[in-house]
C-alpha positions in Angstrom: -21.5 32.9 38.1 -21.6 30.3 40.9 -24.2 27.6 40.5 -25.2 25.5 43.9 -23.3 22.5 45.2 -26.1 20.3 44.4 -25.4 21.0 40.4 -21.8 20.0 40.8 -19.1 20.8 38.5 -20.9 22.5 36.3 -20.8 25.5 34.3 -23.4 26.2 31.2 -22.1 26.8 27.7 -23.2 30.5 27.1 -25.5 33.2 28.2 -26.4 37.0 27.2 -25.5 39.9 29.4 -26.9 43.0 28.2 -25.6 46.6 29.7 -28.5 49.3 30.2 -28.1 52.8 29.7 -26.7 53.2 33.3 -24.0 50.4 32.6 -25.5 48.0 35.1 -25.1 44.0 33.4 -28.3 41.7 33.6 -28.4 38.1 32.4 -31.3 37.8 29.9 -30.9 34.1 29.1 -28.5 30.8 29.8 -28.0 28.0 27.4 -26.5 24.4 27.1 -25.5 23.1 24.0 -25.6 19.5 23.6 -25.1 17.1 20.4 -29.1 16.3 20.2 -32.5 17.9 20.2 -33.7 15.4 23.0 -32.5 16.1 26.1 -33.8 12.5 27.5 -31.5 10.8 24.6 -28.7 12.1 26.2 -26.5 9.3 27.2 -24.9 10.1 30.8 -27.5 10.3 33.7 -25.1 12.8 35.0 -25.7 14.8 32.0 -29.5 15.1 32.0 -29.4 15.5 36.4 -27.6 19.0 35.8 -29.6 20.2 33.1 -32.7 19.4 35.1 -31.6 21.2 38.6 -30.0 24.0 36.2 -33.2 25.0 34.9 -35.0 24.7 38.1 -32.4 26.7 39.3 -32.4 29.4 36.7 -36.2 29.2 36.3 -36.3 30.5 40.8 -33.9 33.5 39.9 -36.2 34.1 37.1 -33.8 33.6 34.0 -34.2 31.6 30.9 -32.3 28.5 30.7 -32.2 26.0 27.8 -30.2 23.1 26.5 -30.2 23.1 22.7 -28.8 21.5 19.9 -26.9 23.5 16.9 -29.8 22.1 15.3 -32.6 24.1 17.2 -34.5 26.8 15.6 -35.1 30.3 17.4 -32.8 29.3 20.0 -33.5 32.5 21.6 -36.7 31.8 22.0 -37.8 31.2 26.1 -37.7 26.8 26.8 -39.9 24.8 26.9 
């Protein structure tokens, strides 16, 4: 998958694509792993810019995008 220009170099750690009955693939969720629970602790401004337009971007085409921790619970839970 090909995020806009305006994201930049940037390509999200992991998703799920699930296959119906009829073999067509839909993306059910996106997500970013990072080293923290708080995304605004992050410490590149770069960092925190492409996980906001990211979500707003995945948010318009209507899937779930998160940035997590290997510390957050229910991870496949919808964000925030």
């Amino acid at each position: 998958m090909r995020l806009p220009a305006i994201i930049g170099n940037y390509n999200p750690d992991w998703g799920i694509v699930r296959k119906d009955a009829d073999g067509k693939k839909t993306l059910h969720l996106v997500r970013e792993t990072k080293g923290r629970e708080d995304m605004r602790k992050l410490r590149f401004e770069h960092e925190k810019r492409k996980i906001k337009c990211a979500k707003k971007y995945f948010e318009a085409i209507g899937i779930d995008y998160r940035a997590i921790s290997i510390r957050t619970e229910r991870w496949w839970e919808e964000g925030e």
